[in-house]
C-alpha positions in Angstrom: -4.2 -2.7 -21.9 -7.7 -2.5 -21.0 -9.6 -0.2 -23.5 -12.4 2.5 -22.2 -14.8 1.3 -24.5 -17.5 3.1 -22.2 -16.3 6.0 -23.0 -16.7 5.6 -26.4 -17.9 9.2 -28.2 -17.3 11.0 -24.7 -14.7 14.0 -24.7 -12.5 13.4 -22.2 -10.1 15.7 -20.4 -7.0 13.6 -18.3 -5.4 15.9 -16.0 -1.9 14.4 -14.9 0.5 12.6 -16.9 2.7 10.6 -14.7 2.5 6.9 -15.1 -1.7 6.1 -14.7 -2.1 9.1 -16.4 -0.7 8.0 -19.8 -2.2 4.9 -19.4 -5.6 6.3 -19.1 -4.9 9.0 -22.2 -3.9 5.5 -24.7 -7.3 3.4 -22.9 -9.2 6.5 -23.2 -8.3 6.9 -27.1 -7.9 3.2 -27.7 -11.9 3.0 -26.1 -13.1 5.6 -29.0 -13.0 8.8 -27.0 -11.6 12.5 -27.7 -8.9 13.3 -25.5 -7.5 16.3 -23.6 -4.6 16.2 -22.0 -2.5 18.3 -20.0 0.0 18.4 -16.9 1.6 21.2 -14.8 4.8 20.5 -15.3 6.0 21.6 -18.9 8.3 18.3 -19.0 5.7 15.6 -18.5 3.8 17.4 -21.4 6.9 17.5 -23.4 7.2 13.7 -22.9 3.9 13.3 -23.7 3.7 14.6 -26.9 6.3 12.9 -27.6 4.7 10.2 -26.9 2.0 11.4 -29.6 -1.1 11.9 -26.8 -2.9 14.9 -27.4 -2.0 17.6 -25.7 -4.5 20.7 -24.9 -3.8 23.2 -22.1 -6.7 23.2 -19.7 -6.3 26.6 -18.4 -8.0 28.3 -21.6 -9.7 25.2 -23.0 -13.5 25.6 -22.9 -14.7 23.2 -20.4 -18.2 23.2 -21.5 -17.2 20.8 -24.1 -15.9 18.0 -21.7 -18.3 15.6 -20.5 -15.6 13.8 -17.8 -12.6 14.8 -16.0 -10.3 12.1 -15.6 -7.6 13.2 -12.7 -4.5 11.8 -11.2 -4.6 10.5 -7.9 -2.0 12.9 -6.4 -3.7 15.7 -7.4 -6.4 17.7 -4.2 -9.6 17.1 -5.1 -11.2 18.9 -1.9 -8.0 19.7 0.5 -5.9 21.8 1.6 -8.0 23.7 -1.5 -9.5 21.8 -5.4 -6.6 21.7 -7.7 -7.8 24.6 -10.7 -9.0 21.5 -12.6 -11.2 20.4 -10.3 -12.4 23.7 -9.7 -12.7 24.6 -13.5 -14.5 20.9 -14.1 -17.5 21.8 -11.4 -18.3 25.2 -12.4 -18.6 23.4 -15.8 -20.8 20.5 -14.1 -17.7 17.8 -15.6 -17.9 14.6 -13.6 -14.4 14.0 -12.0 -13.2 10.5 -12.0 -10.0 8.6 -11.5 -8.6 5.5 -13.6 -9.6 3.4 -11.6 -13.2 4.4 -12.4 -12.7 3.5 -16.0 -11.9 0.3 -15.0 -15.3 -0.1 -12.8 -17.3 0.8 -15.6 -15.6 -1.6 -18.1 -16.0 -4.4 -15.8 -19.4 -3.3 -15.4 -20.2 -3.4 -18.3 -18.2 -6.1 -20.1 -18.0 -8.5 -17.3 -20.0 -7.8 -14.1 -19.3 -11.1 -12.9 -15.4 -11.1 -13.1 -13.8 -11.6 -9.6 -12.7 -8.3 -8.5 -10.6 -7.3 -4.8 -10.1 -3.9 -3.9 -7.7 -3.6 -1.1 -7.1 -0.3 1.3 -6.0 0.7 5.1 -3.7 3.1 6.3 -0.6 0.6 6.7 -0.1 -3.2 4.8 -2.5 -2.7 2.0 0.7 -3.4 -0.4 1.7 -6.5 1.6 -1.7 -7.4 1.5 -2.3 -6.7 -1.9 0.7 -8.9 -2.8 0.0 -11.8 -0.8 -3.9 -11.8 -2.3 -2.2 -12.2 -5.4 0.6 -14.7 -4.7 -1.8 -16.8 -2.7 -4.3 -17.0 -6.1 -1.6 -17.5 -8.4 -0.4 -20.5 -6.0 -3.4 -22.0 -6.6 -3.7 -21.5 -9.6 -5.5 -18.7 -11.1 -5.4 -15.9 -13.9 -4.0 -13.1 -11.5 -3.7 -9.1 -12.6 -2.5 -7.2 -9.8 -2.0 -3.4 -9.8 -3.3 0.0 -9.1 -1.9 2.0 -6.2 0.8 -1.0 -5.7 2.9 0.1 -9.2 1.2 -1.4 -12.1 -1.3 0.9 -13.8 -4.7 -0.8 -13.6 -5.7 0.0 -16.9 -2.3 -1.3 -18.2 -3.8 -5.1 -17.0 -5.4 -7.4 -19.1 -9.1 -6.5 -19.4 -12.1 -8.3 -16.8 -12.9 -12.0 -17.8 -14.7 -14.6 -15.8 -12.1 -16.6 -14.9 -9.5 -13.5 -14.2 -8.7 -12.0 -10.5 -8.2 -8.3 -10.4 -6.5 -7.9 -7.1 -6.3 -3.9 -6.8 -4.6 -2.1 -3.9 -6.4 1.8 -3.4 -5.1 4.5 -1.8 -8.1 6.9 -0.6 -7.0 9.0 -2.9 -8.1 6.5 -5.6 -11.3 5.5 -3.7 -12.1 9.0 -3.8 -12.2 9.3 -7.9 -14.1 6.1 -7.7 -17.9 6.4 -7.1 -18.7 3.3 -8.8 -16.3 1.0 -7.2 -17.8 -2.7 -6.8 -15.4 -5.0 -5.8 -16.4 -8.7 -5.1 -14.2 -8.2 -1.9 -13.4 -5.0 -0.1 -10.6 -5.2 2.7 -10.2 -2.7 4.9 -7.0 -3.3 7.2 -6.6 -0.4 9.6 -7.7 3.0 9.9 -4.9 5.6 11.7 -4.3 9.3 10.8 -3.0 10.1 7.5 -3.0 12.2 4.5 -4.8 14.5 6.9 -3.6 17.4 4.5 -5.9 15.6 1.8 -8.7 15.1 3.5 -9.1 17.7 6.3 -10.0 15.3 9.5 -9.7 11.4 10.4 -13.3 11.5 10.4 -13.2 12.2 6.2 -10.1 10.4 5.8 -12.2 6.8 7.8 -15.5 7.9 5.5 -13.3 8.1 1.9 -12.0 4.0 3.0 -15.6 3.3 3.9 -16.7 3.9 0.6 -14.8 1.0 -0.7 -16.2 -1.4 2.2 -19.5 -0.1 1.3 -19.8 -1.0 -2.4 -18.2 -4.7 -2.0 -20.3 -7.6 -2.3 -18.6 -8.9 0.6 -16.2 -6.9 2.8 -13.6 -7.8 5.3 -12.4 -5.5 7.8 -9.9 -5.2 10.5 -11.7 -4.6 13.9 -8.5 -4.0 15.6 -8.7 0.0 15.9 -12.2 1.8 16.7 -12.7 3.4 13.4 -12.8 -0.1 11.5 -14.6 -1.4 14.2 -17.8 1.7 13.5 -17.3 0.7 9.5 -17.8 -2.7 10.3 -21.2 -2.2 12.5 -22.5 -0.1 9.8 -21.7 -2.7 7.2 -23.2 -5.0 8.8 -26.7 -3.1 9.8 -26.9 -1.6 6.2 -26.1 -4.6 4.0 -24.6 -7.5 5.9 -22.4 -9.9 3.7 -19.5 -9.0 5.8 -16.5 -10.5 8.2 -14.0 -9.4 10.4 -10.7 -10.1 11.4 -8.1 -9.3 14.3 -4.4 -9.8 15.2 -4.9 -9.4 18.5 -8.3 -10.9 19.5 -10.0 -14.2 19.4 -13.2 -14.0 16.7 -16.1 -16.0 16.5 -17.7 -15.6 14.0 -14.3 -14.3 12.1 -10.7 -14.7 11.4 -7.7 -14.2 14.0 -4.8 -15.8 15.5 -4.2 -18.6 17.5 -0.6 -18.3 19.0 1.2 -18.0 15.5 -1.6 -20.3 13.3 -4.9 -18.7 11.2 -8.1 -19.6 12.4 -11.3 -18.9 10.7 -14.2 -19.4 13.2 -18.0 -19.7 13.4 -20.6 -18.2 15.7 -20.6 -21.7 17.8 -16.7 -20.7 18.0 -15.3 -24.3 16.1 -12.8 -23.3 14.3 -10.6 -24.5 11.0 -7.0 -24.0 11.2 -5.8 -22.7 7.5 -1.9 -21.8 8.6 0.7 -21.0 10.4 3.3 -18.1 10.3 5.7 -19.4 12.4 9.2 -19.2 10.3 8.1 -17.1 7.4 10.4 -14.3 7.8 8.4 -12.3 5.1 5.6 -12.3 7.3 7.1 -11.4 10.5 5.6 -9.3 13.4 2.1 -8.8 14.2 1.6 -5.8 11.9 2.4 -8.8 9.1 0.3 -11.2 11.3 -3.0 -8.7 10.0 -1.6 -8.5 6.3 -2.2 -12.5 6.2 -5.2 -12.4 8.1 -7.0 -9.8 5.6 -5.3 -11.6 2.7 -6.4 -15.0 3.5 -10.3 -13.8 4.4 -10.2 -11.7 1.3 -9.3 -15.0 -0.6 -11.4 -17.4 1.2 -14.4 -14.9 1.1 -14.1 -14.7 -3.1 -13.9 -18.2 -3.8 -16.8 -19.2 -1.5 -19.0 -16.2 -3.3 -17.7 -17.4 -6.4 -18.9 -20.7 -5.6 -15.1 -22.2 -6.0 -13.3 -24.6 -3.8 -11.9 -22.8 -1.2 -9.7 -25.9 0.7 -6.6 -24.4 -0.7 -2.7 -25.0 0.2 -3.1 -22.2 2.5 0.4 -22.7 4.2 2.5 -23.7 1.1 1.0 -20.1 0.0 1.8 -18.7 2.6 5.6 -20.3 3.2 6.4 -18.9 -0.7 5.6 -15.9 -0.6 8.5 -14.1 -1.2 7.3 -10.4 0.3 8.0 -7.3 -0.8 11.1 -5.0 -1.4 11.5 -2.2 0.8 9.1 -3.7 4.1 11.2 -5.2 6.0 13.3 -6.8 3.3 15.4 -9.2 4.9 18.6 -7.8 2.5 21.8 -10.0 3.3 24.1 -11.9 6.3 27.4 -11.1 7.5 27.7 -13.8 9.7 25.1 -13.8 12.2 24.2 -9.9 11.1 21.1 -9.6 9.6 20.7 -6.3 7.5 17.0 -5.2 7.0 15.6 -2.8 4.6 12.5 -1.2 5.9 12.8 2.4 3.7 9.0 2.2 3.2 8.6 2.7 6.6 8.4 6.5 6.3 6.6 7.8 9.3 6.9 6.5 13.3 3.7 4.5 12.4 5.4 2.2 10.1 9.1 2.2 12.1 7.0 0.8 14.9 6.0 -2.5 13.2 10.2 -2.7 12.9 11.1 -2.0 16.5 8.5 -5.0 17.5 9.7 -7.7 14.9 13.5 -7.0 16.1 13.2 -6.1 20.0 16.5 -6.3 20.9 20.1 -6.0 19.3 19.0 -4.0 17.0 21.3 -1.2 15.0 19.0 1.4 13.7 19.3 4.1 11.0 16.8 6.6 10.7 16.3 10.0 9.4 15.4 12.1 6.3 13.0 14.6 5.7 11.0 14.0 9.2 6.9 14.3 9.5 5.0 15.4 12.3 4.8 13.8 15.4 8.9 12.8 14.6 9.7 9.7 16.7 8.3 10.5 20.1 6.1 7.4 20.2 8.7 5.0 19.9 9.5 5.6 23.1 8.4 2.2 24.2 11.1 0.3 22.1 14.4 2.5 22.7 15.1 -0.3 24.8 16.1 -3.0 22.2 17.9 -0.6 20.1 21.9 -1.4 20.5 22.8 2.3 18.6 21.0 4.6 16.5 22.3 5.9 13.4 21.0 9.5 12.5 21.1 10.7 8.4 19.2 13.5 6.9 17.3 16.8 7.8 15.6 14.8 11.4 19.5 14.4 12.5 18.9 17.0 15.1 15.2 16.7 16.2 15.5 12.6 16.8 18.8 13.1 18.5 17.2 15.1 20.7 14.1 12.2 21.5 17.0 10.0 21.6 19.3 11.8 23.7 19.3 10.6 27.7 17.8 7.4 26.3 19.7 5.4 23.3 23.3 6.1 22.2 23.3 7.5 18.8 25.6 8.8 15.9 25.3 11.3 14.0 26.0 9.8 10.3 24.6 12.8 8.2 24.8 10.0 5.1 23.1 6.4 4.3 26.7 5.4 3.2 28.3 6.6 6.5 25.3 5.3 8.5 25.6 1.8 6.9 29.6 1.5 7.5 28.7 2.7 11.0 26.1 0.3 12.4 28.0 -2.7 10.3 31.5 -2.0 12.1 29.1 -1.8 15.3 27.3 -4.7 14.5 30.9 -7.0 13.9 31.8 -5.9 17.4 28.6 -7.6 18.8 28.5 -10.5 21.1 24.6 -10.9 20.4 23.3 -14.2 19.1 21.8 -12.0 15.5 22.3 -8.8 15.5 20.5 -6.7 13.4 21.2 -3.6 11.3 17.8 -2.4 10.4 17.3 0.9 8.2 13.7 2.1 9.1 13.6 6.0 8.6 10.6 7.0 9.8 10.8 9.7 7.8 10.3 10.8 4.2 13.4 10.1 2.2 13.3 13.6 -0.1 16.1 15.1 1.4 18.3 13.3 0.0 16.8 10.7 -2.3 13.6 10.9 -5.2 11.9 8.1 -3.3 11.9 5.8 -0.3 12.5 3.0 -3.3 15.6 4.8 -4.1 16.5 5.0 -0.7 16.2 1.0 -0.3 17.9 0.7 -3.4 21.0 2.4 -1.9 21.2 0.2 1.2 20.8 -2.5 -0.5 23.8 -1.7 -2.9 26.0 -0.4 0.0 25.5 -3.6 2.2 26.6 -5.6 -1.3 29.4 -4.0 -0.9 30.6 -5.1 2.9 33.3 -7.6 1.8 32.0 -11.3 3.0 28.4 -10.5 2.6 26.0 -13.2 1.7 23.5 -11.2 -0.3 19.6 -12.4 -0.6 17.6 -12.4 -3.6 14.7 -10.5 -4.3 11.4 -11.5 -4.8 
């Protein structure tokens, strides 16, 4: 655990005490400091003080005697409305920080030099993130990888010379972050999201910018037109940055030739460091920018870090084992392939499915649905064999669907699963694929979209004759 020792003497009030909130109570005491802590909900305070952290409620506490409000992620900071705290913590002129914050400061302070990359976007930044670190740790380095990607980043070991922090940021985090100085900022992509946190696209685009901005060098996807203004700025404010694109050809900058990485000069010659062709874990073009980012983001550290950067860039790249829950290749029966894409819980994300599996494809979707539902899939009703509709969106996506792709209603993941399987048996197709990509939020029926995956995973062990993968 990395201890706040910057916050030594400092009374502290932590607002939130789910997972990065404990952590931050035990670094914040650990560091010297006098802690507050408190949470809505009456059980994560119960479990707290079980857990022995001091527990003060923060709705009559005087706030004139805290110095620094350290709040959760989740919690509004500006929209729809300031959470109470927040509100409580400004009329009190309280500096509001997040945990990753404490982190910045330690490093600042204990080890300014120690390689740090921050990774954010919209969509991949936990593909990314992982690849960063597998690629590192293939070569290998001292690798701590966490923050919005599970791990607690004050639950790493602390900054050393020699250690890679390889942190994924939601802009929720950037936001509690004013300090944030990464050796390498990557921005992937910028579309709407979290619009309900931040108001408009043009806040959301400016919160990710502030990451980009504070990097020694940044590298930035130029393959939508708000990365594309963050990267101009970049450049005219402070230089020290690159750019890279799945879709066009770069020079200077990083992008694709057919299905092999190319990193370019101005003079356009260009030095091939790997090729995606076969990696199933790295499949589509939406995956094609997660090892684009990941690989500049590498090469860009070592080279300001003045370390050799002719690495085994495509044995890195052929281990790496991906993540669960995107696009999770999860077993065969026979020549049925059964994906798990539950992370995918928006349109946005259900896309980059339809495109890696364009045809034979028998898709379950549904849950709690979002905005927008599944009109823009449109495009890719085409390659879908059968749909398979579960949840709360039953009705609304039969109705995009109806006219176009024949569909089942299913109501559950276990009937949806014993659906598309029987289907996908009957199938003369070459592979056929049973993909569950929801495209919606999975709280209707399950606590998370990991719980959701979970589930497929265990009903497609069931299928008698499957040949189960392993996870990574």
């Amino acid at each position: 655990m990395i201890r706040a020792t910057t916050f030594a003497g400092k009374s502290v009030a932590v607002f939130g005490l789910g997972g990065s909130g404990t952590v931050a109570v035990q670094s914040l005491l650990a560091g010297g400091a006098t802690v507050a802590a408190w949470d809505d909900n009456a059980a994560g305070r119960a479990t707290a003080a079980k857990a022995g952290l001091p527990i003060v409620d923060l709705t009559s506490a005087d706030w004139s005697q805290f110095e620094i409000l350290v709040l959760a992620p989740g919690v509004p900071l500006t929209h729809p409305e300031p959470h109470w705290t927040v509100s409580k913590a400004k009329a009190a002129g309280v500096e509001i920080v997040g945990d990753i914050e404490i982190f910045a400061r330690e490093r600042a302070a204990n080890a300014p030099e120690a390689p740090f990359i921050a990774i954010t976007g919209t969509n991949g930044k936990s593909t990314t993130t992982a690849l960063v670190g597998h690629i590192l740790r293939h070569a290998g380095y001292d690798v701590q990888m966490g923050g919005n990607i599970g791990v607690a980043i004050l639950q790493l070991e602390s900054p050393a010379a020699k250690r890679f922090h390889v942190v994924e940021m939601s802009s929720f985090q950037i936001d509690l972050t004013p300090t944030l100085n990464p050796t390498v900022g990557v921005l992937l992509n910028v579309t709407p999201d979290h619009l309900d946190r931040h108001g408009t696209i043009e806040n959301y685009a400016a919160v990710k910018e502030h990451l980009i901005n504070g990097a020694t060098v940044a590298t930035v996807g130029v393959d939508d037109a708000h990365c594309v203004d963050i990267l101009k700025r970049r450049v005219e404010e402070r230089g020290a940055a690159v750019a890279f694109s799945a879709k066009h050809k770069l020079a200077p900058g990083y992008s694709m030739l057919d299905t092999e990485i190319v990193c370019a000069n101005r003079e356009g010659l260009a030095v091939k460091l790997g090729n995606l062709a076969g990696i199933s874990t790295l499949r589509g073009g939406h995956n094609a920018q997660n090892a684009l980012a990941a690989v500049s983001a590498v090469r860009e550290a070592l080279s300001v870090l003045g370390l050799p950067t002719d690495l085994d860039w495509q044995g890195a790249l052929s281990t790496f084992g991906g993540l669960a829950h995107r696009m999770e290749e999860v077993g065969n029966l026979g020549s049925i392939l059964f994906i798990n894409d539950s992370k995918a819980t928006n349109a946005d994300s259900t896309e980059k499915a339809l495109l890696a599996f364009p045809r034979d494809c028998y898709w379950i979707l549904g849950g709690k649905p979002k905005d927008g539902g599944i009109q823009t899939l449109a495009p890719y009703f085409s390659g879908v064999a059968k749909a398979y509709l579960i949840g709360e969106a039953s009705n609304e996506f039969a109705a995009s669907l109806d006219g176009k792709v024949v569909y089942e209603r299913c109501g559950t993941l276990d009937m949806a699963v014993a659906a598309a399987s029987r289907d996908a048996s009957a199938s003369t197709s070459a592979q056929p694929v049973v993909l569950l990509s929801p495209a919606c939020a999975s709280y209707d029926q399950f606590k998370n979209f990991e719980v959701r995956g979970d589930a497929f995973r265990a009903l497609v062990a069931a299928i008698p004759g499957i040949s189960m993968r392993g996870r990574a």
